[in-house]
Kinemage of the C-alpha trace (Angstrom):
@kinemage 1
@onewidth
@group {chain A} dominant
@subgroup {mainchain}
@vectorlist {calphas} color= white
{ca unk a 1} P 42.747 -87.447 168.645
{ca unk a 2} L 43.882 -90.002 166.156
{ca unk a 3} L 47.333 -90.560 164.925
{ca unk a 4} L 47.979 -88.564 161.300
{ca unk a 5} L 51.640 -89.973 161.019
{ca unk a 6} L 51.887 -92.389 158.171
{ca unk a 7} L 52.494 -95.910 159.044
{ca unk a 8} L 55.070 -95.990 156.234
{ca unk a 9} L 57.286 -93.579 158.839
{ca unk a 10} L 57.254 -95.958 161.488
{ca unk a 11} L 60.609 -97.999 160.826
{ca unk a 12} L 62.201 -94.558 158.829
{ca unk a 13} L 64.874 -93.323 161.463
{ca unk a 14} L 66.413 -90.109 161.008
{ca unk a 15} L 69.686 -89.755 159.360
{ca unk a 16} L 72.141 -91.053 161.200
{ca unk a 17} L 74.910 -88.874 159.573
{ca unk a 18} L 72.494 -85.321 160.040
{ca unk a 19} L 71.738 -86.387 163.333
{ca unk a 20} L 75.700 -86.972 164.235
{ca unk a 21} L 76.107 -83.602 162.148
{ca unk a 22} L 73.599 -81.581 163.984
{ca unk a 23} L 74.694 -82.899 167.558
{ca unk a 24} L 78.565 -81.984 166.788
{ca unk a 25} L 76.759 -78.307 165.723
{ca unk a 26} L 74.811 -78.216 169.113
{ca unk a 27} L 77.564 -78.921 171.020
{ca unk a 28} L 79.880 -76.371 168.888
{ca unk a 29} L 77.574 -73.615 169.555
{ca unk a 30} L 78.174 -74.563 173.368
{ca unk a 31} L 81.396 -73.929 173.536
{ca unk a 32} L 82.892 -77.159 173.032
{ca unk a 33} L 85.795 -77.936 170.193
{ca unk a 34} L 84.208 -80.048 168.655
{ca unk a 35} L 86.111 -81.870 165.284
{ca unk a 36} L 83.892 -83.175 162.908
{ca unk a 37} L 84.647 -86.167 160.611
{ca unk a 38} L 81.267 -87.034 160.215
{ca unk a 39} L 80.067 -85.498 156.905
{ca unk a 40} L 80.203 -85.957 153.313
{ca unk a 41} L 80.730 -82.158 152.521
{ca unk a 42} L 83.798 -81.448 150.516
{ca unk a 43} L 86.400 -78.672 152.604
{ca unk a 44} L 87.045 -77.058 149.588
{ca unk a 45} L 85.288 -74.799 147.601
{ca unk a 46} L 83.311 -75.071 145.262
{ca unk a 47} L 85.947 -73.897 141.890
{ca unk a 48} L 85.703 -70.157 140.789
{ca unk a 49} L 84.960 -70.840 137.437
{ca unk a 50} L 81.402 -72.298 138.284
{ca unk a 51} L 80.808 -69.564 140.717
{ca unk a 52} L 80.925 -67.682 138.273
{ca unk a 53} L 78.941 -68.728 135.653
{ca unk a 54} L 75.930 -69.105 138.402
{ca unk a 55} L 76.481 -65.336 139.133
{ca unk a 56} L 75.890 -64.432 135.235
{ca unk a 57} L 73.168 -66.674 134.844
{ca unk a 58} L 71.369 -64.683 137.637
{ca unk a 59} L 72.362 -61.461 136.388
{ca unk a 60} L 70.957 -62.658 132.778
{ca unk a 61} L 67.775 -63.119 134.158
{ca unk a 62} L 68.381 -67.005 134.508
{ca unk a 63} L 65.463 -66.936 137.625
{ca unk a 64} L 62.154 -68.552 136.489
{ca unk a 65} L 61.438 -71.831 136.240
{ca unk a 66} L 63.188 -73.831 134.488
{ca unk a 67} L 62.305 -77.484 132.256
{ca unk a 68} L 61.247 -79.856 134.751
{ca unk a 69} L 63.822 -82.319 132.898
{ca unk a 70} L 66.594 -80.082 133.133
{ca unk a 71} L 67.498 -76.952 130.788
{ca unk a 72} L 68.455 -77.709 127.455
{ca unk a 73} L 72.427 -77.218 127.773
{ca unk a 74} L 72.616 -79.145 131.025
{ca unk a 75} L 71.097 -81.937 129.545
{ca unk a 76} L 73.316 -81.606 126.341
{ca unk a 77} L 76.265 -81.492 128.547
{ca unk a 78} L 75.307 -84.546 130.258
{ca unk a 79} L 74.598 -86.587 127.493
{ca unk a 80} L 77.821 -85.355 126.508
{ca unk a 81} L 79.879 -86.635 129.784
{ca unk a 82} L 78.135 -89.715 129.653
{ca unk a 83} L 80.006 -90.728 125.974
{ca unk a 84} L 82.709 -89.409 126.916
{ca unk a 85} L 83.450 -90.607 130.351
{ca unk a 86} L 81.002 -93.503 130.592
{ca unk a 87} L 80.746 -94.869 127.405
{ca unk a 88} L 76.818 -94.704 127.729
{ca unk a 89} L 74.823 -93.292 124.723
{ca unk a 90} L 71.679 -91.570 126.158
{ca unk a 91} L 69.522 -89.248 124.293
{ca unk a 92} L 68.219 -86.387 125.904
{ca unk a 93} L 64.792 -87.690 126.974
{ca unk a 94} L 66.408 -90.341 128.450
{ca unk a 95} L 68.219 -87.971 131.409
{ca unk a 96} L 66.586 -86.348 134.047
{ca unk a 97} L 68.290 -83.406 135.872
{ca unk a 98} L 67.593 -83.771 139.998
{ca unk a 99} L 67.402 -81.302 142.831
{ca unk a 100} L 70.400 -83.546 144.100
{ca unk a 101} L 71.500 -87.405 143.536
{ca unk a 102} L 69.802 -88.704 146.576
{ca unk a 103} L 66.509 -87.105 144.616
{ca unk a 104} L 66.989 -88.594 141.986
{ca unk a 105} L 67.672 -92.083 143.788
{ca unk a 106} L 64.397 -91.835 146.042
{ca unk a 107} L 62.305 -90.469 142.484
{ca unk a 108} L 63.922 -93.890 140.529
{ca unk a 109} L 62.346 -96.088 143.647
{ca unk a 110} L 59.126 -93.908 144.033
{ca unk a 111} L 58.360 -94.520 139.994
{ca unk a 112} L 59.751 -98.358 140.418
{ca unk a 113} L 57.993 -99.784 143.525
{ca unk a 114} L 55.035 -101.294 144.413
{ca unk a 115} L 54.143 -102.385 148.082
{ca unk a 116} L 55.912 -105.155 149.368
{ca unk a 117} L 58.476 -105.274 146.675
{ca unk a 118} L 61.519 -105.882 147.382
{ca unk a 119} L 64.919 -104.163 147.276
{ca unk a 120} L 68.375 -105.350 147.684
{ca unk a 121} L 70.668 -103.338 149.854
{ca unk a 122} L 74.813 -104.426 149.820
{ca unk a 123} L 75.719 -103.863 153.251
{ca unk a 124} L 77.772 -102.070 154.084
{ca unk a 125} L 75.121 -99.405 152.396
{ca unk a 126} L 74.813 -95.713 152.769
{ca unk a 127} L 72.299 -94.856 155.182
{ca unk a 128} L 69.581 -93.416 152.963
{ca unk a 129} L 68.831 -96.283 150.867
{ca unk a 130} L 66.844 -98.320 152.926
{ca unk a 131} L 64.764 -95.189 154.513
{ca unk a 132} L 64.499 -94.054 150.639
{ca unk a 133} L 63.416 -97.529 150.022
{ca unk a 134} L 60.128 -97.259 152.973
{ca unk a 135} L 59.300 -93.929 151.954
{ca unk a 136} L 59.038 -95.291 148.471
{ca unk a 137} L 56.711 -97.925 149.680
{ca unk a 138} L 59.462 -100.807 149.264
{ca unk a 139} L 60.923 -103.276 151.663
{ca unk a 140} L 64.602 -103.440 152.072
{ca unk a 141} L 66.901 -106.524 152.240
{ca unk a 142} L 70.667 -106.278 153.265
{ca unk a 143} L 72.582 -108.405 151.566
{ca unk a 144} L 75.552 -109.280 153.868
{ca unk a 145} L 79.184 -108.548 152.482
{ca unk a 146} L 81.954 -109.504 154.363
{ca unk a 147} L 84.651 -107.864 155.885
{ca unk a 148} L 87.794 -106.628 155.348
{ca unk a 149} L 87.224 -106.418 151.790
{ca unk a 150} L 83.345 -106.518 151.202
{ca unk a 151} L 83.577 -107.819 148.001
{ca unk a 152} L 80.335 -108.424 146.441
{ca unk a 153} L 80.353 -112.335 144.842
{ca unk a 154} L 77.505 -114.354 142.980
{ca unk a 155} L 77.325 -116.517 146.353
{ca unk a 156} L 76.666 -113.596 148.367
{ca unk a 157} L 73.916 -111.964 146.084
{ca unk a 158} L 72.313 -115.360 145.882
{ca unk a 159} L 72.287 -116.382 149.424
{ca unk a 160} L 69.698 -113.835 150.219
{ca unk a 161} L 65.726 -114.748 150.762
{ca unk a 162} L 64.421 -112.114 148.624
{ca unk a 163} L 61.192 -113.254 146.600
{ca unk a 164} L 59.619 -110.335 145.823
{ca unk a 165} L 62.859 -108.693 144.883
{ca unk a 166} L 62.231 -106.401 142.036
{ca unk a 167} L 65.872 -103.645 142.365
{ca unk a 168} L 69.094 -103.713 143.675
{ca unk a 169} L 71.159 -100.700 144.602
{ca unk a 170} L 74.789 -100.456 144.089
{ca unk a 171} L 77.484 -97.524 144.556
{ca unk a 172} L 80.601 -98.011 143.437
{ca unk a 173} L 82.771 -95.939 144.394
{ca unk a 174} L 80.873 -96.777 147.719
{ca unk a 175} L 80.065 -94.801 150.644
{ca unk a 176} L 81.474 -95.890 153.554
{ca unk a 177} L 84.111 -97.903 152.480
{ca unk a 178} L 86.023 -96.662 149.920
{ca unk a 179} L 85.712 -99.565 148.184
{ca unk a 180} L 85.739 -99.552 143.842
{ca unk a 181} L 83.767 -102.589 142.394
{ca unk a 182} L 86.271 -104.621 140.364
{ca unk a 183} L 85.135 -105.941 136.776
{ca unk a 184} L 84.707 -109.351 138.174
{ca unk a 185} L 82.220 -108.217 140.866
{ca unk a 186} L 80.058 -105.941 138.257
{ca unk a 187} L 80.017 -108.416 136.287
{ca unk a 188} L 78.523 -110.689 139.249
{ca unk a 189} L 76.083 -108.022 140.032
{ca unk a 190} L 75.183 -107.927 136.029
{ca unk a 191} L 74.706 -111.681 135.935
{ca unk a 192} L 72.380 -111.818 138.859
{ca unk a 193} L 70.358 -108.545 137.996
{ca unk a 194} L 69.589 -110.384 134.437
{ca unk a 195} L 68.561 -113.720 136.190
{ca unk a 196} L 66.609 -112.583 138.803
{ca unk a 197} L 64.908 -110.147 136.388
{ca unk a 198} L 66.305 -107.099 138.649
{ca unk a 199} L 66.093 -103.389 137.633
{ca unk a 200} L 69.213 -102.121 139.371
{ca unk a 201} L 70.152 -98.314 140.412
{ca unk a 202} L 73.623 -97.435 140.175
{ca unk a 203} L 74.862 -94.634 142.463
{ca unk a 204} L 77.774 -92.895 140.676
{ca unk a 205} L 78.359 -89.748 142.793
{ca unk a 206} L 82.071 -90.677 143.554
{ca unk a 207} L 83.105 -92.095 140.416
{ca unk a 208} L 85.862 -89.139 139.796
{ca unk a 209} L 87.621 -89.614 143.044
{ca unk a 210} L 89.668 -92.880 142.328
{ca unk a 211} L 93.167 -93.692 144.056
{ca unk a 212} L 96.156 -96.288 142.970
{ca unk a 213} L 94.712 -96.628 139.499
{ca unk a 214} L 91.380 -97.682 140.065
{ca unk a 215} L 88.611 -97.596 136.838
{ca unk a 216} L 85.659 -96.528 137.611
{ca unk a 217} L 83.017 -98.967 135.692
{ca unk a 218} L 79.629 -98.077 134.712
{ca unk a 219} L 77.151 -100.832 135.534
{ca unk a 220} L 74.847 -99.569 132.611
{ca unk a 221} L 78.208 -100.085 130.220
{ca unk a 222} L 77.649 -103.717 130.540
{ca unk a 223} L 76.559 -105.955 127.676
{ca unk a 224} L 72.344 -106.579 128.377
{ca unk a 225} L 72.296 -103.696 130.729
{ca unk a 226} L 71.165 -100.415 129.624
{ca unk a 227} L 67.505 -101.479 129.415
{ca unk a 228} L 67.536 -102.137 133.337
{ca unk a 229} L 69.558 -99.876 134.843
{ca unk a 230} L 69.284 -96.688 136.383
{ca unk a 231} L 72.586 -94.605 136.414
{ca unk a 232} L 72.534 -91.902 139.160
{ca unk a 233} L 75.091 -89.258 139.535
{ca unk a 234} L 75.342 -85.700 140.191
{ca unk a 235} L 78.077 -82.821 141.445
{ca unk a 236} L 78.252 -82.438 144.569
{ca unk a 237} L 81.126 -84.605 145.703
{ca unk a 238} L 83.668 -84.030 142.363
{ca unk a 239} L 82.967 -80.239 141.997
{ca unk a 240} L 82.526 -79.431 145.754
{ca unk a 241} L 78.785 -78.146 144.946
{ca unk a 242} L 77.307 -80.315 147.724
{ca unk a 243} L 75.076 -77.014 148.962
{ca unk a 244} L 74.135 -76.293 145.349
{ca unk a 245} L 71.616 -79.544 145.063
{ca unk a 246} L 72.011 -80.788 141.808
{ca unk a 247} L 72.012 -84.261 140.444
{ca unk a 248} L 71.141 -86.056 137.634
{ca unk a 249} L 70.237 -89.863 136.196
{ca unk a 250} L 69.882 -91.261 132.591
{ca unk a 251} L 67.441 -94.690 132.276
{ca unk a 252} L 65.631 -96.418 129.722
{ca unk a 253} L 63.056 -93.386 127.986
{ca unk a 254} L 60.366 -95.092 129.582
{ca unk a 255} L 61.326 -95.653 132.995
{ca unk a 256} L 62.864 -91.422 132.886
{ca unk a 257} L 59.256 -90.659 131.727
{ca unk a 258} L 57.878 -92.281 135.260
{ca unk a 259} L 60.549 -90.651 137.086
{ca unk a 260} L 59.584 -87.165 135.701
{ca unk a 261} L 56.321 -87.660 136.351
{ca unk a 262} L 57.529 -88.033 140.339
{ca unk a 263} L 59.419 -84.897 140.215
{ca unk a 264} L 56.771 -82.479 138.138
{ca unk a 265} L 54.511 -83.021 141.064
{ca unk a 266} L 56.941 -83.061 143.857
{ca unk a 267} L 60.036 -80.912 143.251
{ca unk a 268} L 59.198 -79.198 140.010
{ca unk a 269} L 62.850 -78.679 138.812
{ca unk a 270} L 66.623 -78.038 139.974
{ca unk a 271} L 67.204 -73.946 140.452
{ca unk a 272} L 67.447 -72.570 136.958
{ca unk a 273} L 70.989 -70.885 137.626
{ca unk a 274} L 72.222 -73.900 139.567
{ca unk a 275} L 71.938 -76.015 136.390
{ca unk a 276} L 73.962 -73.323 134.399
{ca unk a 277} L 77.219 -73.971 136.674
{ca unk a 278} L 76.842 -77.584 136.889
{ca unk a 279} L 76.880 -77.599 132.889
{ca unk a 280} L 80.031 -75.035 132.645
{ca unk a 281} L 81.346 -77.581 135.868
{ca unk a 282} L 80.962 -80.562 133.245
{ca unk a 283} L 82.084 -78.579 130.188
{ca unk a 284} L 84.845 -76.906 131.240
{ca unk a 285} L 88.623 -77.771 132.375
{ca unk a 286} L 88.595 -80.480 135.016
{ca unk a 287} L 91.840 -79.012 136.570
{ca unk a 288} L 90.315 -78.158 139.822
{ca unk a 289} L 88.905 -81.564 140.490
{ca unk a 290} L 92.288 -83.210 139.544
{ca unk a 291} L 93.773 -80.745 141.960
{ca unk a 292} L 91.360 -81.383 145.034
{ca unk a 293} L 91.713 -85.192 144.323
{ca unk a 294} L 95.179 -84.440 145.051
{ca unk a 295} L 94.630 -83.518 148.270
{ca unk a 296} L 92.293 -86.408 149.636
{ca unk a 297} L 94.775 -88.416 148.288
{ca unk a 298} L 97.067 -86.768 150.459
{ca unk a 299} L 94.944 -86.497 153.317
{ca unk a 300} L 94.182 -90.584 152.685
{ca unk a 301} L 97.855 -91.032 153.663
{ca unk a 302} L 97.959 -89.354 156.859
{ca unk a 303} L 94.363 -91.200 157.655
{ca unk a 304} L 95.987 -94.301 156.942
{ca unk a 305} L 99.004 -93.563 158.744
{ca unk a 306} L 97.611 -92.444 162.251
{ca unk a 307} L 94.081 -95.236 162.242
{ca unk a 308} L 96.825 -97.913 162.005
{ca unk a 309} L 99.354 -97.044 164.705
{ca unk a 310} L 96.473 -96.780 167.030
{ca unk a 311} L 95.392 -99.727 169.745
{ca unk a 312} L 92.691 -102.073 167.891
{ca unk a 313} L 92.605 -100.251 164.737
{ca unk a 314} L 92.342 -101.863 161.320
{ca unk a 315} L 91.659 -99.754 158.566
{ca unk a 316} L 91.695 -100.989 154.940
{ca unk a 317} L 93.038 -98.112 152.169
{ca unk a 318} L 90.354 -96.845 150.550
{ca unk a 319} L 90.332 -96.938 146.947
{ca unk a 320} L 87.886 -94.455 145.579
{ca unk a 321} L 85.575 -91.707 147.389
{ca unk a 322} L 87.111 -89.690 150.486
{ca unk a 323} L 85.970 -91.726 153.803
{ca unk a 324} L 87.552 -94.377 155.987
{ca unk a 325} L 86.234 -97.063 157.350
{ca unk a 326} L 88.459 -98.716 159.813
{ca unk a 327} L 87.515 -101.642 161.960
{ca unk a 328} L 87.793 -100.547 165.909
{ca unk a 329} L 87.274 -102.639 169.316
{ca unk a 330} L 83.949 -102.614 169.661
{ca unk a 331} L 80.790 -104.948 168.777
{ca unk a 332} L 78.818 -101.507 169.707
{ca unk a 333} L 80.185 -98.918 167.158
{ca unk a 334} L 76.787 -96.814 168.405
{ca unk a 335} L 78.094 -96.421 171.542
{ca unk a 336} L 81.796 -96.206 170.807
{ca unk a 337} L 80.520 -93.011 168.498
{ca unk a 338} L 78.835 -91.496 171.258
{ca unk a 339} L 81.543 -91.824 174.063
{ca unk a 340} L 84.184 -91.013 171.233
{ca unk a 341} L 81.854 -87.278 170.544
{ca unk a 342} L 81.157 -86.754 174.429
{ca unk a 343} L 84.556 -87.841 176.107
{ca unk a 344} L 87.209 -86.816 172.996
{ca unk a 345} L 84.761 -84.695 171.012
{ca unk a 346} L 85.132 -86.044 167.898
{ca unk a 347} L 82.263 -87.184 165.874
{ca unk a 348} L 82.171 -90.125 163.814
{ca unk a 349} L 79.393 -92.383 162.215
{ca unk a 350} L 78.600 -95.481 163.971
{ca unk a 351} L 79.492 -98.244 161.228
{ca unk a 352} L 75.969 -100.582 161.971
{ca unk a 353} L 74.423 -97.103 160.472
{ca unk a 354} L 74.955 -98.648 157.364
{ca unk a 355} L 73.890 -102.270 157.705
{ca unk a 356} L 74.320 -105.366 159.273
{ca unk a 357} L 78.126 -105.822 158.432
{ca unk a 358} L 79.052 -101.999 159.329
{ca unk a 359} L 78.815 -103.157 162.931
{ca unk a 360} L 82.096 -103.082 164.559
{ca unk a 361} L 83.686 -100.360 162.406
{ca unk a 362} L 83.195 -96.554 162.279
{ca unk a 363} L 83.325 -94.232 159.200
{ca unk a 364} L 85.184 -91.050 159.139
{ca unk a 365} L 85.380 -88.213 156.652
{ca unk a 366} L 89.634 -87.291 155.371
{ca unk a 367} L 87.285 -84.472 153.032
{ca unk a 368} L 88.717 -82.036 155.455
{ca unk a 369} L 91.849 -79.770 156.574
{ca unk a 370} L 95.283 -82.053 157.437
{ca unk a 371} L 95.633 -80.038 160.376
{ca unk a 372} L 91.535 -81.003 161.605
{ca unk a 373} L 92.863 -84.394 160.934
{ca unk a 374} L 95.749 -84.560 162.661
{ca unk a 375} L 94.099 -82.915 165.745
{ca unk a 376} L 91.298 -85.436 165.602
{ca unk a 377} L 93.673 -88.367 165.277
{ca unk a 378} L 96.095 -87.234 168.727
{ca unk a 379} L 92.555 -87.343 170.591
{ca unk a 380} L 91.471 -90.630 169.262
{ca unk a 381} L 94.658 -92.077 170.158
{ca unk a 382} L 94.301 -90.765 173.796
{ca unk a 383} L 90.445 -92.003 173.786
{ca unk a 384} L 91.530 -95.309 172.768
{ca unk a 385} L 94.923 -95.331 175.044
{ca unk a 386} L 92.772 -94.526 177.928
């Protein structure tokens, strides 16, 4: 019998952060206590306030499908966030709601790409970009940042052999490091997306959660931008509605007419009811998501605190999203995860997950209880000790 798997799959891996996720499950279900740092899932709930307004939607009837671009108030309230917090002036078919941000990134590259093009990965990068960018039909290229900082410069972005580049990605506040994109470096990634002709995707999903006075810069805000930029964002990480799947992107009308093309014959639409709460989430007070801020920044402390007492532990502070990424003893972070989850049982992402210049570091989760922490920290330092 022949082989019906696409060749496309052949260099897609698995998620490394599911696949971490699911083995910590496994195990848990065994018996074994089992502390996970691994995720991106917020610990706390998502606020009452949008709970609620999904639970009247439903009981209004709000159940059938809804506008494959998103319904009309969603889209109203995200045209409205976007003035507001962004500065970005987008009319309405110029946003496209999203079963989830990481939809609405891999529907941006699957109306963008042709085969062989290229696309421009700054490593450290979160591990579904460059699968996204395969599936798509794209070839990825890392573009090497380096540590401690990973600041991304004109040198760096130019140093890369990329030909047939035709998009960049960028996340700022980034995922794994915590780091927030100065002024200076958007500006270098605006400079070099306008000379090498780049269309570049901007992955927003953290840009609430900002420490020490950090701004938040949209890429799209830039002069000679808009037209080539893709800005991706959604609630799942502010408003602790990562189970609710709901993201969103504004772009240039034409390029947001390609990408609902993608989703009308792929995902149809985001859940009618889901779309209500997201727009009260975006319209309402934004109390609750000052108020869990609070505690990652509080949590942030005690992450800092503990990585950097411990034997041949770095670890930078992060300024923006809720993960760590501390440099450890190892030039095999792969392994160091897996002996870390079978001998201490905590579970951690390898950091060469996410690119060439992740090796050597790990990335942890502080979205979580102090008291997980603290108990995950006291067997690290006992693992490491050892």
């Amino acid at each position: 019998m022949r082989d019906f798997t696409a060749k496309r799959l052949e260099n897609v891996q698995e998620s490394a952060t599911i696949a971490i996720s699911d083995k910590a499950k496994r195990l848990k279900a065994e018996g074994r206590d089992v502390i996970d740092l691994s995720g991106g899932d917020p610990h706390f709930n998502t606020p009452e306030h949008i709970v609620r307004e999904a639970f009247n939607a439903i009981e209004e009837g709000q159940t059938h499908y809804a506008p494959s671009r998103g319904v009309p108030r969603l889209i109203e309230a995200v045209s409205n966030k976007l003035r507001r917090d962004n500065g970005l002036e987008y009319a309405k078919d110029e946003i496209v709601v999203t079963p989830g941000g990481k939809l609405g990134i891999y529907a941006s590259l699957a109306a963008t790409l042709d085969p062989g093009d290229e696309v421009l990965l700054l490593s450290p990068a979160w591990v579904s970009y460059e699968p996204s960018v395969r599936l798509a039909g794209g070839s990825p290229v890392y573009v090497p940042l380096e540590a401690p900082d990973f600041r991304i410069t004109p040198e760096a972005l130019r140093a890369v052999d990329a030909p047939r580049a035709k998009l960049l990605i960028l996340n700022t506040p980034n995922n794994p490091t915590g780091r927030v994109a100065t002024r200076e470096e958007m500006e270098a990634v605006a400079g070099f997306a306008q000379e090498r002709d780049l269309l570049v995707i901007s992955d927003e999903l953290y840009e609430m959660l900002l420490y020490d006075g950090h701004e938040h810069i949209s890429l799209a805000s830039l002069p000679g931008m808009r037209e080539r930029v893709v800005t991706v964002n959604g609630m799942s990480k502010s408003y602790a509605m990562t189970g609710w799947r709901l993201g969103y992107l504004a772009a240039p009308r034409e390029l947001a007419a390609q990408v609902l093309k993608v989703q009308q014959h792929s995902v149809t639409s985001a859940a009618t009811f889901t779309q209500i709460a997201a727009a009260c989430a975006l319209e309402g007070s934004q109390e609750a998501v000052a108020s869990m801020l609070k505690g990652y920044e509080s949590n942030r402390k005690l992450v800092l605190d503990a990585l950097n007492a411990m034997p041949g532990v770095s670890c930078p502070s992060p300024e923006g999203a809720f993960y760590a990424f501390p440099r450890v003893d190892t030039s095999d972070s792969l392994a160091f995860a897996a002996r870390l989850l079978e001998e201490a049982n905590v579970a951690l992402i390898p950091g060469v997950a996410f690119g060439p210049t992740g090796e050597g570091h790990v990335r942890l989760s502080f979205a979580t209880s102090p008291d997980l922490l603290e108990r995950a920290f006291e067997r690290m330092g006992r693992f490491l000790s050892a």
